[in-house]
N, C-alpha and C positions, 0 to 999 in steps of 0.2 A: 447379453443375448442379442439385443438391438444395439447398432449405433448408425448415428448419421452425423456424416461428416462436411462440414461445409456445402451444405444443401442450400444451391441457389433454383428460382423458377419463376421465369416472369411467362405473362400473356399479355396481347395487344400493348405492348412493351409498356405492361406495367408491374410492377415488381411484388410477386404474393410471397416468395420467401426466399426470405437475405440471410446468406449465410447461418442455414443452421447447424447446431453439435446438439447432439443429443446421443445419452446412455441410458438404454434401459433393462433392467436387469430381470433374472428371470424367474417365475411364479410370482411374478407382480400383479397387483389392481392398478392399470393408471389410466387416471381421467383430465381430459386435454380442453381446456376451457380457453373461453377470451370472448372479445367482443366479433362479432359481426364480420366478415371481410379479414381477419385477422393470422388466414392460413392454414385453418384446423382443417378443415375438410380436405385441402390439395395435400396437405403434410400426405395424412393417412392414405391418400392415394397413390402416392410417390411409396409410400414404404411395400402398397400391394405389387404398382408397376401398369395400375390405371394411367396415371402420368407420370415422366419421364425428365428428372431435372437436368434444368441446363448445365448443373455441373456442380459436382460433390461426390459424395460414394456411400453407397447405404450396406451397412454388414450384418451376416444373419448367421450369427454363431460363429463367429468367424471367417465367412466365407462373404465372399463380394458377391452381392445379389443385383447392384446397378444396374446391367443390362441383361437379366434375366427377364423372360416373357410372363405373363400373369399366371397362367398352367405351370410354368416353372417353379415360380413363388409356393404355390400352392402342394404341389410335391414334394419342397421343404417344409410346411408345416403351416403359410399361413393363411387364413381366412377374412374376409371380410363381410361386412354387414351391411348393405345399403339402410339408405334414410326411409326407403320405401322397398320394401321387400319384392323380391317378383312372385307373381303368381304363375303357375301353368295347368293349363286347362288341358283338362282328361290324365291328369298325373296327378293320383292320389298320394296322403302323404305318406302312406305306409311305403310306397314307389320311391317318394323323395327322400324318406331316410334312408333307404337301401343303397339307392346312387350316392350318397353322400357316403358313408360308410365305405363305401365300393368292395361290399360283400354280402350275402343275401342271409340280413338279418335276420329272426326270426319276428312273428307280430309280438310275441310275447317281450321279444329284447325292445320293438321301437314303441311297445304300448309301456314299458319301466322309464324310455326317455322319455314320453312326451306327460306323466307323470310328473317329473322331475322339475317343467318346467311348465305347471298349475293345468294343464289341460288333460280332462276325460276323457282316456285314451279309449274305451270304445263308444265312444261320440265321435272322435275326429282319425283315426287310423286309418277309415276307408273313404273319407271327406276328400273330395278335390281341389287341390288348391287353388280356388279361384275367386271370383268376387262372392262369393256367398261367405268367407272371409272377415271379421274384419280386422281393420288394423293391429288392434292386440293381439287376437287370435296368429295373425300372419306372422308377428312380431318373435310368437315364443314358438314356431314351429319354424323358424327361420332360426332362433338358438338351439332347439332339440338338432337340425340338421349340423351347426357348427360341436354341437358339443357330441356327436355321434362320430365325426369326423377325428376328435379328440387330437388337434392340432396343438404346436407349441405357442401361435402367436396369433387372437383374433383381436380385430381391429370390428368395433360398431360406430358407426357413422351417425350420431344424434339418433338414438334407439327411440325416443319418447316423441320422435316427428309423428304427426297424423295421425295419435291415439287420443283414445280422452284421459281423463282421470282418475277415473276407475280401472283402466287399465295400465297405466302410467304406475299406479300405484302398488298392484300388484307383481310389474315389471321391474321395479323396485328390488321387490325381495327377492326375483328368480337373482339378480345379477348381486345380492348376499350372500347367495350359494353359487356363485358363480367357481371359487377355486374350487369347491367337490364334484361343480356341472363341468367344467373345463378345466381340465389339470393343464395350465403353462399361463403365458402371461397374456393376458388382457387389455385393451386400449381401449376408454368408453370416450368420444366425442360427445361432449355435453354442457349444456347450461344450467342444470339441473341440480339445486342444491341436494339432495337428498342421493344423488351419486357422488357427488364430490364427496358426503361425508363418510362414504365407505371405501373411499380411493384409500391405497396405500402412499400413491405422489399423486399431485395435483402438480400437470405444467400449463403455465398461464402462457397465452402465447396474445401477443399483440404487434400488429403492423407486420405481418411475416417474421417478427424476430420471435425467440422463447425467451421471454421476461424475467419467468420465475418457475424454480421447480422447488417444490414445497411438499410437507405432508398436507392432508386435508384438515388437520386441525389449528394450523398455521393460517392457510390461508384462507378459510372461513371465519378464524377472528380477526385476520385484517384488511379481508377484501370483503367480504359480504356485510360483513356489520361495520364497516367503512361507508359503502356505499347505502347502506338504511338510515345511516345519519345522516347522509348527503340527499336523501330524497324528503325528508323529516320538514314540513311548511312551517316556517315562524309565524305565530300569532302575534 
């Protein structure tokens, strides 16, 4: 479905990603982990067309999407999810599922999505998406708009940024029913054990390169409980 083919991109000529290949196939769960500085974030924005590699080839169903525009992307089927959702003010969200859709839903269709994805759809239907908001809140009204859109390939960019844990946790379970919320394939950016363990591949990426592409039960016994014995104080 996806592939990226020698995917090079530096900034301030310093190099975030070296030669990548990557295949990913389709009606996948995959969650893109690593450390810090490691490329995850520019990857997934190089595949939206946010940024623009210095040179490789990105293909979307077969077709060369490399120099395709972001609205381009997006008329093929893909989505993305900021770290920090936008709000718009005086556009409620019954308004934001309709533009999303780009068909004029009815409230009863966007009151079944936002259902779907733990919020009381006649609490927040005619809510404005603005700071009265919060994080979690913005979080699953930001997947009801992806998952109404009903795209072949969304990309979330660390979903669990700038919520608490209460919501983190229930955010959880929408992205358990994420292949019945979003039929196609999936990309969760995350450090978050508790997504990785629902990933179909786990790819490890470090220093711009991809390390390792695993299932999630692979590399939660040899990375995560690697690293709990590496953090373990000798008495």
């Amino acid at each position: 479905m996806l592939e990226l083919q020698n995917i090079c991109f530096e900034r301030d000529n310093k190099k975030i990603l070296d030669n990548i290949n990557l295949k990913i196939d389709s009606n996948q769960f995959i969650a893109i982990t690593g450390p810090n500085g490691s490329g995850k974030s520019t990857m997934a924005k190089i595949i939206m067309g946010i940024e623009k590699p210095d040179s490789g080839k990105i293909l979307f169903k077969g077709q060369d999407i490399t120099d395709l525009k972001i609205e381009e992307r997006a008329e093929l089927g893909i989505s993305f999810a900021f770290q920090q959702p936008v709000k718009f003010k005086g556009i409620t969200v019954y308004d934001l599922l309709k533009l999303a859709s780009k068909k004029n839903i009815t409230k009863k269709e966007a009151c079944e999505i936002l259902s779907k994805v733990g919020l009381c759809a006649k609490e927040y239907v005619d809510r404005e998406v603005n700071n009265s908001l919060s994080g979690g809140e913005l979080k699953r009204i930001e997947i009801a708009t992806v998952a109404v859109r009903k795209t072949k390939l969304t990309i979330f960019d660390e979903p669990e940024a700038g919520i608490d844990l209460w919501s983190f946790s229930n955010l959880t379970e929408i992205f358990e029913n994420m292949r019945d919320l979003i039929k196609g394939t999936t990309i969760v950016i995350s450090h978050q054990e508790r997504i990785l363990e629902i990933a179909d591949k786990v790819i490890l990426m470090k220093s711009g390169e991809v390390d390792k592409v695993t299932t999630s039960e692979d590399f939660l016994q040899n990375h995560i409980e690697t690293n709990k014995k590496c953090c373990k104080i000798k008495k």
